[in-house]
N, C-alpha and C positions, 0 to 999 in steps of 0.2 A: 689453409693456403698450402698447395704442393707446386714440386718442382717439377718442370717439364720434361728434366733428366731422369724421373725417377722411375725406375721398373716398374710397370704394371703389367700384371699376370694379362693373360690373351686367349683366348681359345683359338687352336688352328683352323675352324670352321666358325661357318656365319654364327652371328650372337646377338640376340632382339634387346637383351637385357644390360648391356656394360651400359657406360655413361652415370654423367649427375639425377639427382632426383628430378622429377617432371612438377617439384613444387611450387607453387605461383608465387612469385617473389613481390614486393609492394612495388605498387607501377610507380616510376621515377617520376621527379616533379620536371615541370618543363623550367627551362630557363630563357628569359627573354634580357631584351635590355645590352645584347649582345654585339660584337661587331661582326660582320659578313668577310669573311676569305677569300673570296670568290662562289665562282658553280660549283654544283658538286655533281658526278654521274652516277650510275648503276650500274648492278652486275648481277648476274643470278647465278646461283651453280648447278652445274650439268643434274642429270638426273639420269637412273639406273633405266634400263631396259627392262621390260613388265618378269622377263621369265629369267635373268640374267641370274644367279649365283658363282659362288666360289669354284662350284665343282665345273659348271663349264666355261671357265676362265681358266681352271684347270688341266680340265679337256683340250681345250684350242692350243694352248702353249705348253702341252705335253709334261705338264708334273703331277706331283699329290698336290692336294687340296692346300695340306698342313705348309708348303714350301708357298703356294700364293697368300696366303696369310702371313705369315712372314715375309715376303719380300714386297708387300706392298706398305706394312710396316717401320720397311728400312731398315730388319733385322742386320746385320753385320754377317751372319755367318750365310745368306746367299751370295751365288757367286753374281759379280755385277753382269757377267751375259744370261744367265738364269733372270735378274732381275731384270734386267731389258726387255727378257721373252715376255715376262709375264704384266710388265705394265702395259707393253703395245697390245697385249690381249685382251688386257682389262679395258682400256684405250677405245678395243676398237669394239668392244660387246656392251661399252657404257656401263660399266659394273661399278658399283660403287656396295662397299662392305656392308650390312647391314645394320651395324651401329651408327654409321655415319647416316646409311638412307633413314632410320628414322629416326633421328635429329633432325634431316631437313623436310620432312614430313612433316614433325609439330613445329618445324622451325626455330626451334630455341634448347639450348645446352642447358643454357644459366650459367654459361661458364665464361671466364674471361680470361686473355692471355695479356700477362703484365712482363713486355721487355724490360729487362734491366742488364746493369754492367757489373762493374765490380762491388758484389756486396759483403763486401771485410769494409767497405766506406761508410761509414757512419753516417752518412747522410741520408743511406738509401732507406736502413728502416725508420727514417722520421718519415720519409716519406710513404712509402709503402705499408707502413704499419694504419693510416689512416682510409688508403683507399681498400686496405684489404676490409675495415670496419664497418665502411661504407655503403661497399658492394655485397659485404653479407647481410647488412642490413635491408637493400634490395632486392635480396633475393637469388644472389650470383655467387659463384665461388671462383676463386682464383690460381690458376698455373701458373708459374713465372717461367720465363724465358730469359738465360743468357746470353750477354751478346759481348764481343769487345768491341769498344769502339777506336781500338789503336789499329785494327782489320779491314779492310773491307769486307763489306753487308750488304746484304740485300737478297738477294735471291735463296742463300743459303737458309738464313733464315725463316724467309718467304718460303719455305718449302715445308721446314720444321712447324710453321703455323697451320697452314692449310692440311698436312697430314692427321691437323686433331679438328675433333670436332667444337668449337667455338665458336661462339655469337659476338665476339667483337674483341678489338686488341688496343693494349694504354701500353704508348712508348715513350718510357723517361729516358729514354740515349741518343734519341735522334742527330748526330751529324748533320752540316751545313751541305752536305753530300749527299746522305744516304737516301737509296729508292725505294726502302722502306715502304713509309706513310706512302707513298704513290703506288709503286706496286698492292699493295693493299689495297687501297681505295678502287682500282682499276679492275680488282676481283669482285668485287662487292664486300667488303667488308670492313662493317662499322669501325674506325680508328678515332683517336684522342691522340694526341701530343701532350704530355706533363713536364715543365720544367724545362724542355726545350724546343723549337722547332723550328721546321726545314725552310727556305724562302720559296712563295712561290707553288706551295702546295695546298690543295684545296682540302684539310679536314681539319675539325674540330682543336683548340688546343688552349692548355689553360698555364699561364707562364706567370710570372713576376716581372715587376720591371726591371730590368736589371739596367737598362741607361741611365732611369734613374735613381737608383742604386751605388753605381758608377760614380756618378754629378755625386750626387750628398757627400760618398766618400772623400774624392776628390777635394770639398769644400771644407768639409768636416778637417782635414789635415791639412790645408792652407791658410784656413781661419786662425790655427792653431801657432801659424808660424814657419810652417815645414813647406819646403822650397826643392828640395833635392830626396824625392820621393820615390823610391824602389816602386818597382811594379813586378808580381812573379802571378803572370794569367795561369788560366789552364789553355787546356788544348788551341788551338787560334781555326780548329775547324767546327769549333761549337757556339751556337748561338750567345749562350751566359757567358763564355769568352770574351766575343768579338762586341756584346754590347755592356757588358761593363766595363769595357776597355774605352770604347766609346767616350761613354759620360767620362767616367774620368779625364780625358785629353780636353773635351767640352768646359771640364772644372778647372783645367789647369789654363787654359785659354782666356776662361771671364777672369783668371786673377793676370794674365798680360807672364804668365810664367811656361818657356818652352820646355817639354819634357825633354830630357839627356836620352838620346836610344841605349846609350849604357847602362842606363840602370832598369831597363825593362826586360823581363826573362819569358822565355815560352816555356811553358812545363805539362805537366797532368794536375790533373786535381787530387794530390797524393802529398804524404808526410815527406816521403824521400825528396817529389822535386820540390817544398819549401826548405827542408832542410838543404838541398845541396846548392839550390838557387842562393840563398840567404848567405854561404860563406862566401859565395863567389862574390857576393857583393861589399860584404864587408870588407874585402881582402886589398878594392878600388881604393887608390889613391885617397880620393876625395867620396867617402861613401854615405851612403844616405842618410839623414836622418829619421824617416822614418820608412815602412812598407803596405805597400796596399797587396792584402793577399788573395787570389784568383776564390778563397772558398777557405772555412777554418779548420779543415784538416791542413791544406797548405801553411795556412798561420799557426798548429801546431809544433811542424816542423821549423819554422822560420825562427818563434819562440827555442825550441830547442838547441837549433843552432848556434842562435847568441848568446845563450848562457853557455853553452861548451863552449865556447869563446871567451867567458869573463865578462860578457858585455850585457849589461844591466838592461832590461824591461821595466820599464817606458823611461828610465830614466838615461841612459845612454841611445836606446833605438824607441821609438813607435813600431807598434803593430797591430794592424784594423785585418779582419777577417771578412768574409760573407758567407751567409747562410743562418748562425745562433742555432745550431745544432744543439740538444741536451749539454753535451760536454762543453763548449763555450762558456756555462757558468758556474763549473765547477773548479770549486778555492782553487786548483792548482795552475788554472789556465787563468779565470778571469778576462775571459778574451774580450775587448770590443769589439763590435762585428756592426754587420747588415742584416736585420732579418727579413728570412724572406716566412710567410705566413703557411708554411708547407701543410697545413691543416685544414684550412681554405683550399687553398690551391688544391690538395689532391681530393676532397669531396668532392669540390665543383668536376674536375674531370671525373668522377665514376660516377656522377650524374650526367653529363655530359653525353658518355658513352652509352647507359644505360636510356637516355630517352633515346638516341640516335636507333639502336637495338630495337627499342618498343613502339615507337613511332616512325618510322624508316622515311614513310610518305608524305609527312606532316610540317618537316625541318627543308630548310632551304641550305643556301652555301656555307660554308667552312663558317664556325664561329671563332672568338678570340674573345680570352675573357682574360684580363691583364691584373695584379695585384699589387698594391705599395709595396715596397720595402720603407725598412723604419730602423734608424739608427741606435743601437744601445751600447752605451756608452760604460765599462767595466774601467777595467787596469791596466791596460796593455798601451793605453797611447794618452800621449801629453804633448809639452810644448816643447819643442827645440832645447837643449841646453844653452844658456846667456839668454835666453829670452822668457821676461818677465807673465 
């Protein structure tokens, strides 16, 4: 697995030879049984003029060879009016490099590009560690793509994609916003959503339930006794946000109990904002008894906060996480959580992807392949104090 920031050497003139192996990877299993997103359309990409090379893209926009390779690149050190001249040349002679033409000649890299965010998150290699396994196993290899999702996205990105040569792209960062998955899709190119996705957009995606996820929690901590329940989400512009948020309000409903807006925090899916969310709430007058956390790095931090505090786990606060990441069961944490099956889940997406890729004409509208979450139940939460 490399990264899509990473140098790679280049030759200033045309090259028949860069790219992945042209080895035949095992043809993906199809998957049925699926639910439909909508339609989905098509796209094909341009193609080169029969005599077109670098030299007379060159020629037309009046540089060396060595400066169009580079600046169609996205080298840094062309000047951006150099680089203008020489794409409306490329533009208007249909030139396309010749690593990229023949890629789309055999049609296939074997490469795929996996967006991700921030990955110091511990959540990202449970996740990404399985479909990089997957896809090798397939027959594919993998670039990853950085992206923040505290930014706006979309075209910038979309630009960084299409400059490489690749057969299809898995986005775990999707925003409730972003034109991502759409822009993609509108190019022609195979997309998956993992773990999150967009409303309303027609491609492929393979999620958890997180409403109901949400609801269990929610229950799970009212069965318990607990009444006056902290809430610290993440982002409120992301799917896993907005629908664990959800279910929980739904669990607090069937018990006839109205949430406090006080005790519910917007944050990131980060140790800082459970940590700084968690004192804020302690600090309340009348403060929770227990916290339902947006994800278990946030319950990390929330944990750590109430012991800098003095304030005893599970025995003075509750604390329920989501996700049961590796670290959730190690002696120090014991977290209980939500998990979500990120093993599943990310297989079936780079199956997903890869039949979309090797069957193009075969598959119908946007799939949705949804997964349990399952409660496990550690050290971190118990019943109210005074209550038996």
């Amino acid at each position: 697995m490399t990264t899509a920031d990473a140098p790679v050497p280049e030759p200033d003139d045309d090259a028949t030879s860069l790219g992945p192996s042209n080895r035949a990877g095992t043809p993906a299993p199809r998957i049925d049984n699926v639910r439909a997103a909508g339609a989905r359309g098509n796209g094909a990409p341009p193609t080169s003029g029969p005599m077109t090379t670098s030299w007379t893209v060159a020629h037309e926009a009046g540089v060396s060879q060595s400066t169009v390779s580079r600046a169609l690149r996205g080298d840094s050190r062309v000047r951006e009016e150099t680089r203008r001249r020489v794409e409306e040349a490329a533009s208007r002679l249909g030139y396309i490099p010749n690593s990229l033409a023949s890629s789309l000649a055999s049609r296939s890299t074997r490469t795929i590009a996996v967006v991700v965010s921030d990955l110091t998150n511990p959540f990202f290699p449970s996740l990404l560690t399985p479909v990089s396994d997957e896809l090798q196993l397939l027959g594919y290899r993998v670039v990853l793509f950085a992206e923040r999702t505290d930014l706006p996205t979309g075209q910038e990105t979309l630009t960084r994609l299409l400059d490489r040569s690749i057969d299809g792209v898995l986005v775990t960062t999707a925003t409730l916003g972003s034109p991502l998955p759409e822009l993609l899709r509108q190019r022609g190119l195979p997309v998956v959503l993992l773990n999150r996705y967009v409303d309303a957009v027609d491609v492929d995606r393979a999620i958890s339930d997180n409403h109901g996820g949400g609801l269990a929690s929610g229950r799970f901590l009212l069965d318990l006794g607990h009444q006056r329940i902290g809430v610290i989400r993440g982002p409120a512009n992301t799917s896993t946000s907005r629908d664990r948020m959800a279910g929980f309000l739904e669990a607090m409903a069937g018990h006839g109990v109205e949430q406090d807006e006080e005790l519910v925090r917007i944050g990131t899916y980060s140790h800082q904002s459970g940590y700084q969310h968690t004192r804020e709430l302690l600090r309340l007058a009348d403060p929770p008894t227990a916290i339902f956390c947006g994800n278990d790095v946030v319950a990390f931090g929330a944990i750590d906060a109430a012991l800098s505090q003095g304030i005893r786990v599970p025995q003075d606060i509750s604390i329920l996480g989501f996700d049961d990441i590796p670290m959730a069961s190690w002696e120090v944490f014991q977290l209980s959580t939500l998990r979500q099956p990120f093993g599943e889940m990310a297989r079936a997406a780079a199956r997903m992807l890869v039949e979309r890729i090797e069957h193009p004409t075969t598959i119908g509208p946007g799939r949705e392949l949804i997964f349990a979450t399952s409660l496990v139940k550690r050290a971190t939460v118990d019943r109210p104090q005074g209550r038996p």
